[in-house]
N, C-alpha and C positions, 0 to 999 in steps of 0.2 A: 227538167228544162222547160221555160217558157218560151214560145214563139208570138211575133205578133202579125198575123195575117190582114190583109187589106184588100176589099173587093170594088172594083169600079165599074162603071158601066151605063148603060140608059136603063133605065127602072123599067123594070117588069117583074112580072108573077112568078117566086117562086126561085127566087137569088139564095136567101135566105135559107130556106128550107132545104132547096139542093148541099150547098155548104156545110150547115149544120148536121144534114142527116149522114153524109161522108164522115162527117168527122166522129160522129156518132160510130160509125160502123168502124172506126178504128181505135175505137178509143180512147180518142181525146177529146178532154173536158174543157169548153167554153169557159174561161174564170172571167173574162168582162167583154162587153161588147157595146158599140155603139153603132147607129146606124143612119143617115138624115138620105133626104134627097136635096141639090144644089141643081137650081135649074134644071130638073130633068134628068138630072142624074143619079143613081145611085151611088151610095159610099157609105163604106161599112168596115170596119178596124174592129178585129177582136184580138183576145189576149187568151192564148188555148194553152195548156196544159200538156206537156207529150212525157210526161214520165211513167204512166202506162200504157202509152202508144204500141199499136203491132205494126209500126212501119217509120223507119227510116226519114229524117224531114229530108233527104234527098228525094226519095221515094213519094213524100208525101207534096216535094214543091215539084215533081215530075206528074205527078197523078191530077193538083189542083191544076194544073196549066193545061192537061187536055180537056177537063170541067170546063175552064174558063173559056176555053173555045167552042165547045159546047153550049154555052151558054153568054156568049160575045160578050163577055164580060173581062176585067185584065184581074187576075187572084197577086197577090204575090206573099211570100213568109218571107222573113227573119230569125234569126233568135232576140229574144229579147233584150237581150245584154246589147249587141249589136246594136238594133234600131235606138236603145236608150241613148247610148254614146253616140248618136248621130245626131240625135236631137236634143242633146241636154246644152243648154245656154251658159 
């Protein structure tokens, strides 16, 4: 299964690499990512991987939310299926 994660926030050091290295640590694989900053902002959509994941995306969208406060930033997942049908024209 695909998820598609999205990180917002005011830019600073080290969004990135928090995220990624969590996700590392459970085993799921980054397959695309984008990232800009808008005004000051950061913003960042990846497209991860959980079919070798060691954790639950219940689990995993409980875990990235206390990240995200940790790091005043707003995380949010999906599945991907989900986010497609939401946004397809």
């Amino acid at each position: 299964m695909n998820a598609i994660i999205t990180v917002v926030g005011s830019d600073k050091a080290g969004i990135i690499a928090n995220v990624s290295n969590y996700l590392y640590e459970h085993s799921i694989n980054i397959a695309d990512i984008t990232q800009t900053i808008l005004s000051g902002n950061f913003v960042m959509m990846m497209m991860v991987e959980l079919d070798k994941s060691n954790i639950s995306i219940e689990e995993l969208r409980n875990q990235l939310n206390k990240k995200a406060e940790s790091m005043d930033v707003e995380i949010n997942i999906m599945n991907e299926r989900v986010f497609s049908e939401m946004h397809r024209i």
